[in-house]
N, CA, C and O atoms as CSV, one atom per row, in Angstrom:
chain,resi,resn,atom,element,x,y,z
A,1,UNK,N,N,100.668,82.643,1.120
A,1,UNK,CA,C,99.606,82.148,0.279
A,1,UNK,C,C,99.907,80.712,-0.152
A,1,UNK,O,O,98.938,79.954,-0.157
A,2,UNK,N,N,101.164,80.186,-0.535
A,2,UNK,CA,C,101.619,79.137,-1.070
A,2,UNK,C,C,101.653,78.216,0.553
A,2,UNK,O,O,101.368,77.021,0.482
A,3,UNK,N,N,101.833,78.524,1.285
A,3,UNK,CA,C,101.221,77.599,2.997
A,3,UNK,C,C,100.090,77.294,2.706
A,3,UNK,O,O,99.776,76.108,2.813
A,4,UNK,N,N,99.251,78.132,2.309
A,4,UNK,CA,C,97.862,78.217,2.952
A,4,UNK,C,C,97.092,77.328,1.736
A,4,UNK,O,O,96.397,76.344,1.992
A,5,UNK,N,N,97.282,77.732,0.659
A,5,UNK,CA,C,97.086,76.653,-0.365
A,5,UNK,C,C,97.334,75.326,-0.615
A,5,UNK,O,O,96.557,74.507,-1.106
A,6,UNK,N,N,98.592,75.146,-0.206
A,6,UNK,CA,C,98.672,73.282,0.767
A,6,UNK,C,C,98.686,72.558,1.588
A,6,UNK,O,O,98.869,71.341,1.614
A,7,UNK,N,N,98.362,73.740,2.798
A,7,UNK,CA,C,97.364,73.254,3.875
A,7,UNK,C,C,95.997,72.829,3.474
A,7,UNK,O,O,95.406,71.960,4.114
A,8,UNK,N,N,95.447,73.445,2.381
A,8,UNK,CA,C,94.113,73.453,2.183
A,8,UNK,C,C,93.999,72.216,1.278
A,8,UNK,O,O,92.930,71.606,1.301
A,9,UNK,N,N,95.097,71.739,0.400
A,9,UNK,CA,C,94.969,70.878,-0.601
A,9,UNK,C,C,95.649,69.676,0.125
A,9,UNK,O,O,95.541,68.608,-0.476
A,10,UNK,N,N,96.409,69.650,1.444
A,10,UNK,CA,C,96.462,68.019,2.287
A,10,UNK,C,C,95.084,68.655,3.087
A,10,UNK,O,O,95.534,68.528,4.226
A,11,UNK,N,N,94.052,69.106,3.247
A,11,UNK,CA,C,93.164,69.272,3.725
A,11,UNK,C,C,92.241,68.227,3.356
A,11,UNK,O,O,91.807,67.296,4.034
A,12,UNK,N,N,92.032,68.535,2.215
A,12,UNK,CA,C,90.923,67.592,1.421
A,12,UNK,C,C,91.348,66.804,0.944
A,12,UNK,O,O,90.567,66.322,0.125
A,13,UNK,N,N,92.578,66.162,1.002
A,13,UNK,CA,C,93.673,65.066,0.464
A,13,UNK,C,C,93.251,64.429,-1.260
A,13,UNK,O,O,92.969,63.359,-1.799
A,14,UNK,N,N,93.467,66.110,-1.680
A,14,UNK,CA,C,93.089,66.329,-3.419
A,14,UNK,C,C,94.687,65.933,-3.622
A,14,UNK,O,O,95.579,66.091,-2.789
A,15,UNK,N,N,94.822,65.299,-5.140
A,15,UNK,CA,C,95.738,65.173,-6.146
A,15,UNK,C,C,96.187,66.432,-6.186
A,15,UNK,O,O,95.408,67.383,-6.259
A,16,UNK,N,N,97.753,66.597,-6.135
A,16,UNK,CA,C,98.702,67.978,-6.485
A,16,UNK,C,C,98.350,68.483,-7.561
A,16,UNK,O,O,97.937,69.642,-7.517
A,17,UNK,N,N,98.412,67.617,-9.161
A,17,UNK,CA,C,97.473,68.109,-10.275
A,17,UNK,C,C,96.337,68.458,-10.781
A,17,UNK,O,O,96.103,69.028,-11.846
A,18,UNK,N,N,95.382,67.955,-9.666
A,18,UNK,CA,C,93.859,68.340,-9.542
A,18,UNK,C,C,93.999,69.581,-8.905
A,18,UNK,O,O,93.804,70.716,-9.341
A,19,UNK,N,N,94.323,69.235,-7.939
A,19,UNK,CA,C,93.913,70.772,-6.774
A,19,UNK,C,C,94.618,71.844,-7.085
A,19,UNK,O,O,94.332,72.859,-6.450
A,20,UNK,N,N,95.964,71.962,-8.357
A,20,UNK,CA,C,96.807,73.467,-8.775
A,20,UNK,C,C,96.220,73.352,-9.910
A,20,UNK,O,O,96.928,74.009,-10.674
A,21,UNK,N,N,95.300,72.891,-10.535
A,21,UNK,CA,C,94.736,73.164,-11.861
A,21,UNK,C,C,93.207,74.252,-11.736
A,21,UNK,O,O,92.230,73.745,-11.186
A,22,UNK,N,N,93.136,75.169,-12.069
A,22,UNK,CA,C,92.530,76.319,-11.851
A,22,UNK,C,C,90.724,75.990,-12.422
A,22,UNK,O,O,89.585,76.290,-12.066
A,23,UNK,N,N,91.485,75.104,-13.629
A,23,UNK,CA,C,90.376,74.357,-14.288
A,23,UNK,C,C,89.085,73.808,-13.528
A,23,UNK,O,O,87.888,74.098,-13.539
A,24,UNK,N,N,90.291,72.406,-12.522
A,24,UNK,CA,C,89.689,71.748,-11.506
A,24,UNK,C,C,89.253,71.925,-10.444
A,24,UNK,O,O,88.540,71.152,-9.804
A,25,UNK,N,N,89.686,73.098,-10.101
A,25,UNK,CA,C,89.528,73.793,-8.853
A,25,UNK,C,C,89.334,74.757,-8.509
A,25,UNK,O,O,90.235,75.492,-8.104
A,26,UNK,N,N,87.652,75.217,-8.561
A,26,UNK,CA,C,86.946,76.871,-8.709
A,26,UNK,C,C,86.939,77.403,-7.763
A,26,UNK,O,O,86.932,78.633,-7.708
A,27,UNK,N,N,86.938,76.627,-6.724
A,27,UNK,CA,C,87.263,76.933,-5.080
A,27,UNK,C,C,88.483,77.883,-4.827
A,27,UNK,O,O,88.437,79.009,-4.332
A,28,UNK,N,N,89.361,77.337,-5.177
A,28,UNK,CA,C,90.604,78.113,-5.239
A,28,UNK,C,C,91.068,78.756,-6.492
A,28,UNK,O,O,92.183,79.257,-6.634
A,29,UNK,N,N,90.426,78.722,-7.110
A,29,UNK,CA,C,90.725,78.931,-8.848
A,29,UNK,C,C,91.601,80.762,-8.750
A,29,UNK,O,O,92.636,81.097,-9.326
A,30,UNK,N,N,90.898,81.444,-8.016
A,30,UNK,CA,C,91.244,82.762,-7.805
A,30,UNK,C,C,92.517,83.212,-7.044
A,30,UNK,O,O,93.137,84.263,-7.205
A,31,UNK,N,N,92.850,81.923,-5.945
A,31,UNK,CA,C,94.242,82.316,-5.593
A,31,UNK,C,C,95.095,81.670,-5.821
A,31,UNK,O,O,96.075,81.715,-5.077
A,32,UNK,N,N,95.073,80.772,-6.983
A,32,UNK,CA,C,95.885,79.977,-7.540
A,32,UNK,C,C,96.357,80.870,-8.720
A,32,UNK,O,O,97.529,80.954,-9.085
A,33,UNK,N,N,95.292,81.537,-9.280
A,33,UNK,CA,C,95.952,82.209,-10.240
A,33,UNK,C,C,96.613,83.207,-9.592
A,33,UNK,O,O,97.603,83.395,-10.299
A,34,UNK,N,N,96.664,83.997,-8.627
A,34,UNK,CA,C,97.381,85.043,-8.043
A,34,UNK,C,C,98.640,84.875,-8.000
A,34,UNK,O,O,99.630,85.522,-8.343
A,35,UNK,N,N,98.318,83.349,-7.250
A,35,UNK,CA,C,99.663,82.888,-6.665
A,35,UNK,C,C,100.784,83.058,-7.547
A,35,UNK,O,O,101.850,83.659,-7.420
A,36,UNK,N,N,100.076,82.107,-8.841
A,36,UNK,CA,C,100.881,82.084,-10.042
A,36,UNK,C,C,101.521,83.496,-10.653
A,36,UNK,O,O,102.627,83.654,-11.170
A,37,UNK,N,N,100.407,84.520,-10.410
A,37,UNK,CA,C,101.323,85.842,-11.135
A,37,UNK,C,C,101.863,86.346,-10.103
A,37,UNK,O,O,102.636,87.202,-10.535
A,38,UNK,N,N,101.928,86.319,-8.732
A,38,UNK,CA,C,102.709,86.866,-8.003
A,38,UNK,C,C,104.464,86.166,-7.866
A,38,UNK,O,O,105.415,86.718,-7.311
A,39,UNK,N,N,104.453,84.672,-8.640
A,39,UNK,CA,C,105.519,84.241,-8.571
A,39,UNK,C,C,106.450,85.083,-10.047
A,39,UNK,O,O,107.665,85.249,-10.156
A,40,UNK,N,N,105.586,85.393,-10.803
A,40,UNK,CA,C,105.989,85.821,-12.295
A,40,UNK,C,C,106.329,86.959,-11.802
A,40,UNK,O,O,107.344,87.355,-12.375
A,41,UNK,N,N,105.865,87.877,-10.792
A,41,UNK,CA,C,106.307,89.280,-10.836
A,41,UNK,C,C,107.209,88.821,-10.304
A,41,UNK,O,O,108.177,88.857,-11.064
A,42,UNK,N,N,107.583,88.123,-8.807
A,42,UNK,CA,C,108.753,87.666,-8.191
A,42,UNK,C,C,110.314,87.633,-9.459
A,42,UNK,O,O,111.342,88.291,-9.620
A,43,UNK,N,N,109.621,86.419,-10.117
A,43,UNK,CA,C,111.071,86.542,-10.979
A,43,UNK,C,C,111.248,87.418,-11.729
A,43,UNK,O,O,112.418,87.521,-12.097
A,44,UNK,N,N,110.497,88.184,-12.165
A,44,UNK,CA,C,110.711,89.745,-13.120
A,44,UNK,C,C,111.398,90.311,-12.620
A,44,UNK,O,O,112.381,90.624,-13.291
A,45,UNK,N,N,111.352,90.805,-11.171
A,45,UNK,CA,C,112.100,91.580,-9.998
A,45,UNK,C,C,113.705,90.738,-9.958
A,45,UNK,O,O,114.704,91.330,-10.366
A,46,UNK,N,N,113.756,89.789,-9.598
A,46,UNK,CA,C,114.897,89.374,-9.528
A,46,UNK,C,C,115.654,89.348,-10.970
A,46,UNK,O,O,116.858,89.577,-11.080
A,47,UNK,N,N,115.006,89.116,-11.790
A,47,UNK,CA,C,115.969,88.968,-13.179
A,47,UNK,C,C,116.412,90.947,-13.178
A,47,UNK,O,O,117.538,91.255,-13.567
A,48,UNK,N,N,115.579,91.905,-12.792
A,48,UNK,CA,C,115.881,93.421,-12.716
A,48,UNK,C,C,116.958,93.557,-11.833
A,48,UNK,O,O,118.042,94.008,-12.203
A,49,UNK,N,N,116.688,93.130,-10.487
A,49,UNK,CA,C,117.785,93.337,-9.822
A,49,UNK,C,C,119.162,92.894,-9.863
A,49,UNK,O,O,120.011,93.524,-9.233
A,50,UNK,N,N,119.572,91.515,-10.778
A,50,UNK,CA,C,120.582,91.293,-10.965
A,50,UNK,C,C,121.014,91.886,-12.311
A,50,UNK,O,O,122.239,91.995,-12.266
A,51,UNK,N,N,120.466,92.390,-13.687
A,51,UNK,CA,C,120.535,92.982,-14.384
A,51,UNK,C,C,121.241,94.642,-13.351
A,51,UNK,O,O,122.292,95.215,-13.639
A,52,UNK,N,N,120.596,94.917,-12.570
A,52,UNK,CA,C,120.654,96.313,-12.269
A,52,UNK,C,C,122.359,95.747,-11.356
A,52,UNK,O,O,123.246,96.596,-11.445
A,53,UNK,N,N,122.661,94.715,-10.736
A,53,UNK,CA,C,123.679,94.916,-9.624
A,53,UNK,C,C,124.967,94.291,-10.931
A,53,UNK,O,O,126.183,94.379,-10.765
A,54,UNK,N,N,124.459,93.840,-11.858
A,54,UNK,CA,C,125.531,93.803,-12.854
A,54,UNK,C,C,126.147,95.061,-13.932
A,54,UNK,O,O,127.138,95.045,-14.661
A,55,UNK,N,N,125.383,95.851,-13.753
A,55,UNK,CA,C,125.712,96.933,-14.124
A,55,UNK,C,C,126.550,97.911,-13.582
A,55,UNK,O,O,127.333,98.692,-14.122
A,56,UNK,N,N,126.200,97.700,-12.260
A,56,UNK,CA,C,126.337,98.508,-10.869
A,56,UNK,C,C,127.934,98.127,-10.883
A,56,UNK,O,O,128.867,98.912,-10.718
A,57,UNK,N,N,128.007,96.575,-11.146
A,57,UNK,CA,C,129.862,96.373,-10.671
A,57,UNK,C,C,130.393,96.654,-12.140
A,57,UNK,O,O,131.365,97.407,-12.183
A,58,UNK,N,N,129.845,96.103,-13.528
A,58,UNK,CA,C,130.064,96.992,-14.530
A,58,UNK,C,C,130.963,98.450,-14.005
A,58,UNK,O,O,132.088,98.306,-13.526
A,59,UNK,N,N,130.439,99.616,-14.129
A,59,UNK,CA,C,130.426,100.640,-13.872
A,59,UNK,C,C,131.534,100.942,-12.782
A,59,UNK,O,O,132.341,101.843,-13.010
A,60,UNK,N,N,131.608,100.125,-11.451
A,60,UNK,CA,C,132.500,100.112,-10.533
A,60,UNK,C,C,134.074,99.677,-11.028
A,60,UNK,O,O,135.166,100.227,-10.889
A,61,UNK,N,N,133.753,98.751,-11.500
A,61,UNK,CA,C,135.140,98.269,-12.226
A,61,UNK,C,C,135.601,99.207,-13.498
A,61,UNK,O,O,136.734,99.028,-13.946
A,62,UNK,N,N,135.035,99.866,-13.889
A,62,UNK,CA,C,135.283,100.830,-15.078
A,62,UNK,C,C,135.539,101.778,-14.684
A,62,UNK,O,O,136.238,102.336,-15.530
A,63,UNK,N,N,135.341,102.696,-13.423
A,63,UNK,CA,C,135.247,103.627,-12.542
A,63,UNK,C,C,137.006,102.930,-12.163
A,63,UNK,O,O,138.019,103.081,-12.846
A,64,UNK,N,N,136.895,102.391,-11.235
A,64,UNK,CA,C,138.389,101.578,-10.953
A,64,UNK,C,C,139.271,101.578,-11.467
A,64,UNK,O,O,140.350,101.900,-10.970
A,65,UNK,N,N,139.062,101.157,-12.822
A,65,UNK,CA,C,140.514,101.300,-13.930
A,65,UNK,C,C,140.951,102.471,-14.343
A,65,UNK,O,O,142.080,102.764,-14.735
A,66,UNK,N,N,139.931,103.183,-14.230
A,66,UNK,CA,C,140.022,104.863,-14.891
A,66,UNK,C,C,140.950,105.182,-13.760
A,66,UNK,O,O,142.039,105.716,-13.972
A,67,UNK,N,N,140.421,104.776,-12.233
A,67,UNK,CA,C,141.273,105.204,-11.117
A,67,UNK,C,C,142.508,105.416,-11.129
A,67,UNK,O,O,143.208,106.423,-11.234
A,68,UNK,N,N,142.787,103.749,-10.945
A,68,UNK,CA,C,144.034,102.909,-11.459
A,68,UNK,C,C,144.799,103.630,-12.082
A,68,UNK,O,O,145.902,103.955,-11.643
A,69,UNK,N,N,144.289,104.032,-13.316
A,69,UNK,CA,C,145.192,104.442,-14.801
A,69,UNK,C,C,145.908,106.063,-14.059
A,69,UNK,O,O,147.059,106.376,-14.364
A,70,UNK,N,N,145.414,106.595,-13.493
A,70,UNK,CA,C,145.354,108.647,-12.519
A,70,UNK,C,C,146.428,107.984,-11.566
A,70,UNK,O,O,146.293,106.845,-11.119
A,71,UNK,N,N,147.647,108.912,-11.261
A,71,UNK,CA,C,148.551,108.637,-10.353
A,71,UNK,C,C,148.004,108.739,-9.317
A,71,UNK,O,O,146.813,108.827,-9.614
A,72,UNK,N,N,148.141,108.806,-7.834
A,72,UNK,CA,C,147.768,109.067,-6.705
A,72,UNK,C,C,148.101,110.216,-6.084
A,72,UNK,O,O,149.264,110.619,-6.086
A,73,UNK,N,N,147.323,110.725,-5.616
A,73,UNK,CA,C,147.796,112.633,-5.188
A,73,UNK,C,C,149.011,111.903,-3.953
A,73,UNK,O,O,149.193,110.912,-3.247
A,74,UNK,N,N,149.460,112.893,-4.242
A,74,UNK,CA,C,150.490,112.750,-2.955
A,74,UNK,C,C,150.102,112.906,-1.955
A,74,UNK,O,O,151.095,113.077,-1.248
A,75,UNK,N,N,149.172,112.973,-1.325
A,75,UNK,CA,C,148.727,112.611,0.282
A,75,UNK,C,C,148.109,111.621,0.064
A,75,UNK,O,O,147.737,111.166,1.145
A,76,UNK,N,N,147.799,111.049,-0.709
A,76,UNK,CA,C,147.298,109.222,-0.630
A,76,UNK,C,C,148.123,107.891,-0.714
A,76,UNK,O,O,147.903,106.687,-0.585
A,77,UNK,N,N,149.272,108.779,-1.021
A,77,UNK,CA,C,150.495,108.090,-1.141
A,77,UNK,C,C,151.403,106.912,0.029
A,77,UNK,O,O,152.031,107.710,0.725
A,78,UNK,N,N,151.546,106.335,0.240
A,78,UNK,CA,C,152.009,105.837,1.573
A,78,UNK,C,C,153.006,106.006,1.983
A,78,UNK,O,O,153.705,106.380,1.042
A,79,UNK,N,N,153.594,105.963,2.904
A,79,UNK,CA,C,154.695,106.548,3.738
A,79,UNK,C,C,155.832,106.541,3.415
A,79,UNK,O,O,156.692,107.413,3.545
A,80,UNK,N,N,155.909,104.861,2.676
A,80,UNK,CA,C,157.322,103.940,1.788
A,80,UNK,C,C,157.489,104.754,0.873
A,80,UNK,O,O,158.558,105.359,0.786
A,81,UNK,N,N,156.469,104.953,-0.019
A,81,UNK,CA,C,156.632,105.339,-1.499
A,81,UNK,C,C,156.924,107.338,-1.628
A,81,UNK,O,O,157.532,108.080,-2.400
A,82,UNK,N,N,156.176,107.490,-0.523
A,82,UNK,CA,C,157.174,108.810,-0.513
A,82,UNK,C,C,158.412,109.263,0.476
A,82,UNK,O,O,158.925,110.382,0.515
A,83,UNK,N,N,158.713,108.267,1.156
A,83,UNK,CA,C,160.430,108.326,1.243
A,83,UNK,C,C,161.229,107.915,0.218
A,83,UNK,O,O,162.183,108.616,-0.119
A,84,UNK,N,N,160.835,106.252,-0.663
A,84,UNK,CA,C,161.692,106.377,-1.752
A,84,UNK,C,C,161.547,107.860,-2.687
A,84,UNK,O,O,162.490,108.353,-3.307
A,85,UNK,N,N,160.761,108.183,-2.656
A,85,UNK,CA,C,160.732,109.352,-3.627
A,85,UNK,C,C,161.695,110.335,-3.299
A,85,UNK,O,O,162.337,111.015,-4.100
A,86,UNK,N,N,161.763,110.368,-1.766
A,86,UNK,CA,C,162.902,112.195,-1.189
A,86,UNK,C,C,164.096,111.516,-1.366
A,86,UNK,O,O,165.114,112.099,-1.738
A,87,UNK,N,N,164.045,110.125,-1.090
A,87,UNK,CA,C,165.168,110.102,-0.846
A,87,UNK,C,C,166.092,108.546,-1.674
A,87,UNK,O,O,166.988,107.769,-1.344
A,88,UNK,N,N,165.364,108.725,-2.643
A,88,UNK,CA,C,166.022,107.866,-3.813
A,88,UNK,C,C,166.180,106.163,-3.817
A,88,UNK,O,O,167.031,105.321,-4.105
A,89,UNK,N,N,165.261,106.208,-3.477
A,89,UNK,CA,C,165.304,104.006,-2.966
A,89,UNK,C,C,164.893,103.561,-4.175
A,89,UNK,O,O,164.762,102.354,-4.378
Protein backbone atom coordinates (compact mmCIF):
# COMPACT_ATOMS: atom_id res chain seq x y z
CA UNK A 1 0.00 0.00 0.00
CA UNK A 2 2.85 2.41 1.02
CA UNK A 3 4.39 1.59 -2.98
CA UNK A 4 1.32 2.24 -4.34
CA UNK A 5 0.63 5.47 -2.57
CA UNK A 6 3.97 6.99 -3.88
CA UNK A 7 3.74 5.80 -7.03
CA UNK A 8 0.55 7.61 -7.16
CA UNK A 9 1.85 10.81 -5.38
CA UNK A 10 5.30 11.04 -7.98
CA UNK A 11 2.35 10.38 -10.29
CA UNK A 12 0.79 13.65 -10.08
CA UNK A 13 4.09 15.23 -8.86
CA UNK A 14 1.94 16.48 -5.57
CA UNK A 15 3.98 17.95 -2.49
CA UNK A 16 4.84 14.96 0.17
CA UNK A 17 2.78 17.27 2.68
CA UNK A 18 -0.08 17.89 0.44
CA UNK A 19 -0.58 14.50 -0.94
CA UNK A 20 -0.15 12.50 2.99
CA UNK A 21 -2.48 15.05 4.39
CA UNK A 22 -5.91 13.30 4.40
CA UNK A 23 -7.29 16.83 4.66
CA UNK A 24 -5.76 17.63 1.19
CA UNK A 25 -6.26 14.68 -0.33
CA UNK A 26 -9.92 13.05 -0.62
CA UNK A 27 -8.74 10.98 -3.38
CA UNK A 28 -6.68 9.04 -1.25
CA UNK A 29 -7.95 10.26 2.01
CA UNK A 30 -9.24 6.54 2.73
CA UNK A 31 -5.99 4.74 2.23
CA UNK A 32 -3.95 7.05 3.79
CA UNK A 33 -5.77 6.71 6.76
CA UNK A 34 -5.50 2.86 6.65
CA UNK A 35 -2.16 3.07 5.89
CA UNK A 36 -1.64 5.08 8.93
CA UNK A 37 -3.52 2.57 11.31
CA UNK A 38 -2.10 -0.34 9.80
CA UNK A 39 1.40 1.09 10.70
CA UNK A 40 -0.02 1.66 14.48
CA UNK A 41 -1.17 -1.92 14.64
CA UNK A 42 2.35 -2.86 13.12
CA UNK A 43 4.09 -1.27 16.10
CA UNK A 44 1.57 -2.53 18.75
CA UNK A 45 2.57 -6.07 17.53
CA UNK A 46 6.11 -5.51 17.73
CA UNK A 47 6.23 -3.62 21.06
CA UNK A 48 3.97 -7.32 22.17
CA UNK A 49 6.32 -9.41 20.72
CA UNK A 50 9.36 -8.13 22.28
CA UNK A 51 7.55 -7.63 25.60
CA UNK A 52 6.47 -11.39 25.09
CA UNK A 53 10.35 -12.69 23.93
CA UNK A 54 11.59 -10.72 27.04
CA UNK A 55 9.78 -12.56 29.23
CA UNK A 56 10.32 -15.72 27.44
CA UNK A 57 14.35 -15.31 28.24
CA UNK A 58 13.18 -13.83 31.66
CA UNK A 59 11.75 -17.15 32.56
CA UNK A 60 14.59 -19.18 30.67
CA UNK A 61 17.25 -17.71 32.67
CA UNK A 62 15.29 -18.26 35.93
CA UNK A 63 14.47 -21.78 34.82
CA UNK A 64 18.51 -22.04 34.34
CA UNK A 65 19.60 -20.95 37.67
CA UNK A 66 17.10 -23.07 39.43
CA UNK A 67 18.93 -25.75 37.10
CA UNK A 68 22.28 -24.68 37.91
CA UNK A 69 21.54 -24.49 41.69
CA UNK A 70 20.09 -29.04 41.37
CA UNK A 71 23.27 -31.23 41.15
CA UNK A 72 23.36 -33.24 37.98
CA UNK A 73 21.93 -36.84 37.99
CA UNK A 74 24.65 -39.00 37.52
CA UNK A 75 24.14 -40.02 34.01
CA UNK A 76 24.50 -36.41 32.90
CA UNK A 77 27.55 -36.31 34.46
CA UNK A 78 30.66 -36.48 32.22
CA UNK A 79 33.05 -39.06 32.00
CA UNK A 80 36.03 -36.86 33.94
CA UNK A 81 33.88 -35.99 36.75
CA UNK A 82 32.77 -39.40 37.40
CA UNK A 83 36.13 -41.02 37.38
CA UNK A 84 37.39 -38.33 39.73
CA UNK A 85 34.57 -39.35 41.81
CA UNK A 86 35.50 -43.58 41.86
CA UNK A 87 38.52 -42.87 41.95
CA UNK A 88 39.59 -39.83 43.99
CA UNK A 89 41.24 -37.02 41.63
Amino acid sequence: MKEQLEAARQATSAAIGVFYDPRQNAEHAGDLQRSHRLKGEMASLMQRAEAWGRAALTADRRDRSEWEAEPEPEEWQSFERRADTLFGA
